[in-house]
Every structure is written in C-alpha cells, then in structure tokens.
N, C-alpha and C positions, 0 to 999 in steps of 0.2 A: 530801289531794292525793295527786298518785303516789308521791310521796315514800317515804310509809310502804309502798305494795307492794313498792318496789322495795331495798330494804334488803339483805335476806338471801340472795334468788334473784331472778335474772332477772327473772320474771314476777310474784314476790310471792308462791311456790307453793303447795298448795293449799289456802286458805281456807276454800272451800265448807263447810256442813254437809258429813259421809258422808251417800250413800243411807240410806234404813233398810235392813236387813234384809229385809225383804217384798217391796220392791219388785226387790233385787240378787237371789235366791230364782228369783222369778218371773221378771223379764230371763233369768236364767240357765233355766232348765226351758225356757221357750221355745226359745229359741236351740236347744238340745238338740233341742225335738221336730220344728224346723222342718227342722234339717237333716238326719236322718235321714228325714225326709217329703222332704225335695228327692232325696235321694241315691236313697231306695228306687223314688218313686212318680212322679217326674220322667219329664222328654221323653228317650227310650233313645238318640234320636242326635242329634247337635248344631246347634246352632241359627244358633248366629254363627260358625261356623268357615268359614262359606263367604263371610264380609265380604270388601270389596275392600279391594286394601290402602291406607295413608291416603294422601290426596292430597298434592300437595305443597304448603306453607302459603305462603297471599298475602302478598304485598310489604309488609312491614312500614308502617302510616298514620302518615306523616311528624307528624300533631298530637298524634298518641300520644304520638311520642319528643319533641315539645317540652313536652309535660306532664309524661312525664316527667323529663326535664332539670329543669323549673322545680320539680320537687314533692322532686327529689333535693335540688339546692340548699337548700332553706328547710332540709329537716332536715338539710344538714352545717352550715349557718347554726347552726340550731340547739345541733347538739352540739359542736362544735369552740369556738362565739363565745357561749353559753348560760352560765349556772353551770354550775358543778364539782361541783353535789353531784345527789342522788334526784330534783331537780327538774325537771333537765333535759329539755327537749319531747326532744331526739333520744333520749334511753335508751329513752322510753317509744313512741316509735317504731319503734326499731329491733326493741326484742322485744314488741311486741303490734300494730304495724299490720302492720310488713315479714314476721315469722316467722306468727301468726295469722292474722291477715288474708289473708293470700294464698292460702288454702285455701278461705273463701267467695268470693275474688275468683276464683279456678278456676274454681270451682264453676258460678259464677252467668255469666262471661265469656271462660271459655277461657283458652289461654294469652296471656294479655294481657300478660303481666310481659315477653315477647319484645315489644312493643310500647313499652313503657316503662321499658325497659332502658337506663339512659344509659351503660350499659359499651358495649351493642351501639351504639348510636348514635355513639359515641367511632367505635370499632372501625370505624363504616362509612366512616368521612368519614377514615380512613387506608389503606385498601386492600384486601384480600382476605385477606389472611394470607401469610406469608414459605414455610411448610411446611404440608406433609400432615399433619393431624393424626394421631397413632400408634394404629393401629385397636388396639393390645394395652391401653392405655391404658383405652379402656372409661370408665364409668360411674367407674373409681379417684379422679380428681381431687375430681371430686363428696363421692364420700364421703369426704372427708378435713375438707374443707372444711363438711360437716356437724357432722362429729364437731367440729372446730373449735369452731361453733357451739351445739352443743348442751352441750359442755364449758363452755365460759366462762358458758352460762345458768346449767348444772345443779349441776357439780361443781368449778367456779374459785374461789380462796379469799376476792373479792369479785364477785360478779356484778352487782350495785348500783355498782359503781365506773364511775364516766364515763371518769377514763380510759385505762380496761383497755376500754370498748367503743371508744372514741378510736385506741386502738393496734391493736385488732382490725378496724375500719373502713376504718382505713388499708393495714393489709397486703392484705385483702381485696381493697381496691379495686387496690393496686398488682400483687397480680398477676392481678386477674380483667381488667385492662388489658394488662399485658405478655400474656398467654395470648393473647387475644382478635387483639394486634396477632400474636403470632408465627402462630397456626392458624388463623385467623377465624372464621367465626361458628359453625365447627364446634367451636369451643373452649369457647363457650356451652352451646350443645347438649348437652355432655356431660362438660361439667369446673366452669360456674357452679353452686354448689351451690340458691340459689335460684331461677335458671333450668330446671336439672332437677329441682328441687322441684315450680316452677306446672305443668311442662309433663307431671308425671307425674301429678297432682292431677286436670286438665285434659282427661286424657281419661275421667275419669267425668262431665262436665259434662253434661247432659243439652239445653243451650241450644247451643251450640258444639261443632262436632265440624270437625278439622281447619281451624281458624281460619276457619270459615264459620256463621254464625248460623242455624243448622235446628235444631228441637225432635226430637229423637230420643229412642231409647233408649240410657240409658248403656252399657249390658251390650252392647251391639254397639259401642261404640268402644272400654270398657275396654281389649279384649285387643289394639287396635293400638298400644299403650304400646312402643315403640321396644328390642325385646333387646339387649343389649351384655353385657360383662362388668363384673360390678361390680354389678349393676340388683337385686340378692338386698338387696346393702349395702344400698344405698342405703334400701331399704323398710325394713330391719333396722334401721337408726339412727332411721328416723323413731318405728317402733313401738316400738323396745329405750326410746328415752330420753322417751319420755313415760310408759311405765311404769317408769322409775326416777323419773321426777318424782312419782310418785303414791307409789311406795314411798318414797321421801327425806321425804316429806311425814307420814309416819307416826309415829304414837307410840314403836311400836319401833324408826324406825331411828332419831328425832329423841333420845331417850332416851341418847344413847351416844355418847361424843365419839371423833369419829373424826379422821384426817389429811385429807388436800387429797389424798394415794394413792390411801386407804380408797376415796373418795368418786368418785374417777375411774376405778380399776379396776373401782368396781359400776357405773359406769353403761356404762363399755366389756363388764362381763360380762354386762350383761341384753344389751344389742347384737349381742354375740355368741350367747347365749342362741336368741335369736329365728331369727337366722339360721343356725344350724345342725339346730336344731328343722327349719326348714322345707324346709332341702336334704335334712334324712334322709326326711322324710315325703313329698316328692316323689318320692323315688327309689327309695318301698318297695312297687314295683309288679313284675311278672312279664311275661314276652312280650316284653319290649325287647331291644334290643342295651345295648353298656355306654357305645358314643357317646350311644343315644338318652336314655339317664338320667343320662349327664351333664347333659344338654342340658333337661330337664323343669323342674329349679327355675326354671333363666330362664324360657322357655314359660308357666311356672302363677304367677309370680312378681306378675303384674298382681292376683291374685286377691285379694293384701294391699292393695291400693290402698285398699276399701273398708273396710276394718279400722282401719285407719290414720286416715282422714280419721271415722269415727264416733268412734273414740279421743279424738282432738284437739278434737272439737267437743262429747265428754262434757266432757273436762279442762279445755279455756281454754273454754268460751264466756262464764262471767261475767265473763275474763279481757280477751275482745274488747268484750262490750258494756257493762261496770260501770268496769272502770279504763281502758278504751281513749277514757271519756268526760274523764276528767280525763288522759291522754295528749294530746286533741286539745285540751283548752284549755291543755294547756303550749305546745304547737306554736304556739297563736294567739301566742304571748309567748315568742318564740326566744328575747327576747336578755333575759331573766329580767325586765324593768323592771315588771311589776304591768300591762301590758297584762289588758284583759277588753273588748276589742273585741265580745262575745256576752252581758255581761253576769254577773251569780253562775256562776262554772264550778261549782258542786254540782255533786257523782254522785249520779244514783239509782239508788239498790240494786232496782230492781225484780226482775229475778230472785232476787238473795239474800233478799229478802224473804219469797217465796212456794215455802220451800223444799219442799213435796210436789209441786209443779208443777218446779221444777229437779231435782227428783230421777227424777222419771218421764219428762224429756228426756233426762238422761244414760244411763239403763236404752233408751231407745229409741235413740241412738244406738251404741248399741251394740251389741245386737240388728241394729239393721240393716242396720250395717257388715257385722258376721256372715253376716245370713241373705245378702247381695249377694255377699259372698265365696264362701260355699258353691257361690250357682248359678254364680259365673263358674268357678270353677274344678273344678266336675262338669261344665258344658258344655264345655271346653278338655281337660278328659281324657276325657272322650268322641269328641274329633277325633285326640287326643295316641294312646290305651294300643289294645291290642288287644279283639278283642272278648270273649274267653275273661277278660280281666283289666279291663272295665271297672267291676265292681262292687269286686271286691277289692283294686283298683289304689288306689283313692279311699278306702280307710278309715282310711289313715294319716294323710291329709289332713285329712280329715274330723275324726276325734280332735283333731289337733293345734288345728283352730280353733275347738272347741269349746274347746279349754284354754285360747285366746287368750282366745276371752269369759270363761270364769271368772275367770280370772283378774285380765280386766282390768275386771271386776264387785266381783272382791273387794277392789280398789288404792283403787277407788273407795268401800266400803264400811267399808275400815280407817285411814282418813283418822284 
C-alpha cells in the first residue's frame, strides 16, 4: 500500500532502477549535438516574438469551482478524519495528485487549477479584495510558499507525518484565504504557490492557450508566461528541489548521516545554485544597456519551463502512475474502514517492471525538455540581444543548459 512509499520522503523518493549508463551517455550527446545544431543552423530572426499579447482569461466555469469544492472536501475528509499514519488517502494526495498531477493536468488542460481552486471560489463569493496588491511583491509570496512545500517533502525530519502535512494544510489554507480576501484574485495570480505553479506549467500546453481550447504550438505561448519579480525563483525551486530529490536519493548522500540543517541548506543550495547559474548566463551577453541585462533573466526565464516539466516527468512519473494507483484507492476509503468500493486496490508495477522502456522515457524526457528550452530561448534572444551579439550573446546560455541536462542525466543515473 502507500504506506511503505511514504515513510521516509514525501513521495517515497527515488526507487526506480538508475538509467543505464548507455542510454544517460547517449540522452546526453544528443542533447549536446541538437543544441549547438539549433544555435548554429537555426531560423537567424525570430519567430514568435511577434505573438499578440495574451488575452485576457474567461470567466472562471461555475461547475469547475463546484468540482472543485467537492473534490477538495473528500481529501480534507480524508486527511484531518482518516488514520494518523502512511495510510492516509489525503498524504498521498497531497504529494502525488496535487504536487504531480497538476503538471499533466497543465499540460493536457491549461490552467484549470484557476477553475478549481476552492480558495478562489471562497474569495469570489466575498468581494474583490480590500487592497492593491503590492506590484514589489512579485512572484516573492509564491516562492516562499514553494520552498515551504518542497521542504516538508524533501528535507523535513518527517515527511510521511500526517500531521506535519495536517499543520502545513492548514496554514496554507489560512493564509492563501486571508491573502485572497485582503488583494483578490490578484493574490492568486501571483502569491498561491500552486496556482502559479499550473499557470506557469500551462503555458506550454499545446491544447489550451489563454484558457481557450485551440491546438497550437507551444513555443508560441511559452514566452507569454506573465514577467514579474521573483519568476527566476520560482522556476529555480521547482528545478533546484527536484534535483536535490535525485541527489538525496543517492548512495553517496544516503550513506552519511546528516542533521534536519544539513538537509535543508542543500536543498535551499541547489535552489540557489540553479538560479544564479541562470541570471549570470543570461546576462553574459554584449550590446545591452545595464537596465537591459538586468531585465534578460526574467525575459529568457520561460525558457526553463520546459526543463523543468521534462525533469519532473523523468523523476515522478512511476510516482504518478504506480503509487498514485494505491493513492486513489486510499481516497476510495477516507475515513480508513477497509472500504474497496473498486474492488483488490493492487498496484501494477507496469512501468517499474519494464525498466529499458522506463529508462529510455526518462532519457527522452529530458532530452526534450532541453532541446525545447534551447529553441525557446535562442528564439527570445534573437528578439532580446543585438545583432553583432546574437550568436555570442547565447553561448552562455547555451552551456549553462547543456549542464542542466548532464546533470540532471547523471541524478538520474547515480540513483
């Protein structure tokens, strides 16, 4: 049952066989030869810089927010009124439907989490907001409330504790309410950590572009990702703490006992890591002013989008589809009584089972998080740099996310 994933980490971290060797090798060559082939041989002027900007998103569908309301319930049913121990439907909800899940739910449906948001639905049915939300604020709330989250997964001294997610749920919820009632729904927009999780997710969707159902191409909605201050963060924690999930997960770090410190200042240091990596690489170009390279990491900042969401779907997907199976039959049986309204909850291992086939997913997701990131953000510095510096401008870049792929080739290889 989920019981035993949920123990030690959050998610049950990671299990999987490592890739082999052959196939991390070759992901990796690739990746290398594709983006020096985009950089060098690519379109000289750019493509989507001439997108309209996005529209403004339809009226929230009133049976969304009561889906969501009802679907929120069952799992605080669940977690608050459930056992007290690994078993509980809501733990395995909270970190593999709510945190996982909502990156195919992007993917596949836009930003639908504004749709079934029962903070936002709270929030409507009280007013507009008291105040101006504070434009210096930025994307800050967000990332805090991330970091929140990805702490108590990755480096909290029980992550498996009901309730430590119980007391984390709660705060959560009380101030992503008070926020919502004081600023309104601009409080969402730019301070709900899951909210600007889907919604940054959301514009790589290839089905949904500006909360309207058209099949497009992503790479022309990517770069309408909403700039603010803070938006570096934000992509910085999603990419820093999944590659410390991968590093935590390892022989050498598992080997070494560390503190409840230890464990949080590395995963606050890969965080950082990443995102300073990527404001120096953005700003290691010629022909700017020193406004305009301040200004570049936000601008090229979308580009990690796609790095990010191949990351996550290297790392959890046995995580979504193998234990998010025994997640949902805890859910069937909120309130722990031996409910099997579905019948034998068995999990089938079928990914885990046919690990040359999960291994050559996780190499392609990664890979083409990469190769996506390249072209979005050579086509963005082609509208962005000057012309004397559009080749030169881009090799720092370029470097830098070749190193993301190695790297996060080799996380997954030294499992």
């Amino acid at each position: 049952m989920i019981a035993a994933g949920l123990q030690a980490h959050g998610l049950g971290g990671s299990t999987d066989l490592p890739i082999p060797f052959l196939y991390a090798m070759v992901g990796a060559s690739w990746a290398l030869t594709i983006s020096f082939a985009v950089l060098a041989l690519a379109w000289k002027e750019p493509k989507y810089a001439s997108e309209p900007e996005p529209l403004e998103l339809p009226p929230r569908r009133p049976w969304l927010a009561v889906v969501g309301l009802l679907l929120t319930g069952w799992v605080l049913v669940a977690l608050y009124a459930g056992p007290s121990d690994a078993s509980n439907g809501g733990l395995g909800a909270f970190y593999i439907f709510v945190w996982v899940g909502l990156v195919p739910l992007a993917l596949v449906a836009g930003h639908v989490w504004r749709d079934l948001s029962p903070w936002r639905t709270i929030q409507s049915l009280l007013g507009r907001g008291l105040w101006t939300y504070p434009r210096r604020l930025g994307y800050w709330p967000a990332v805090v409330g991330l970091l929140a989250f990805v702490w108590l997964e990755l480096a909290s001294p029980d992550p498996g504790s009901v309730h430590s997610v119980r007391v984390w749920v709660a705060v959560y919820a009380i101030v992503t309410l008070a926020g919502g009632i004081a600023f309104g729904p601009r409080w969402f927009d730019r301070a709900d950590p899951f909210d600007v999780y889907s919604a940054i997710i959301a514009k790589l969707s290839p089905f949904v572009r500006d909360g309207r159902w058209v099949v497009h191409n992503p790479l022309r909605s990517l770069p309408t990702v909403p700039v603010d201050s803070g938006l570096v963060a934000v992509l910085a924690v999603l990419l820093g703490s999944t590659a410390y999930d991968s590093f935590s997960a390892s022989s050498f770090w598992q080997a070494r006992t560390l503190s409840g410190w230890q464990h949080s200042l590395t995963l606050l240091g890969f965080c950082a890591v990443v995102a300073v990596l990527f404001v120096a690489a953005a700003r290691a170009t010629g022909g700017v002013t020193g406004a305009e390279r301040r200004r570049l990491p936000g601008r090229l900042a979308h580009s990690l989008v796609p790095i990010v969401v191949g990351y996550i779907f290297a790392h959890y997907l046995t995580y979504l589809l193998e234990k998010g199976q025994a997640a949902f039959f805890a859910l069937l049986d909120p309130l722990g009584r031996g409910w099997t309204p579905l019948g034998d909850p068995a999990t089938h291992y079928f990914l885990s089972e046919h690990t040359s086939t999960l291994a050559a997913l996780k190499v392609t997701f990664v890979v083409a998080g990469h190769v996506l990131a390249v072209i979005a953000a050579h086509d963005k510095a082609l509208a962005l740099l000057p012309k004397a510096h559009r080749l030169s401008g881009q090799l720092a870049m370029l470097l830098l996310m070749v190193a993301y792929t190695f790297t996060g080739l080799f996380l997954l290889f030294s499992v």
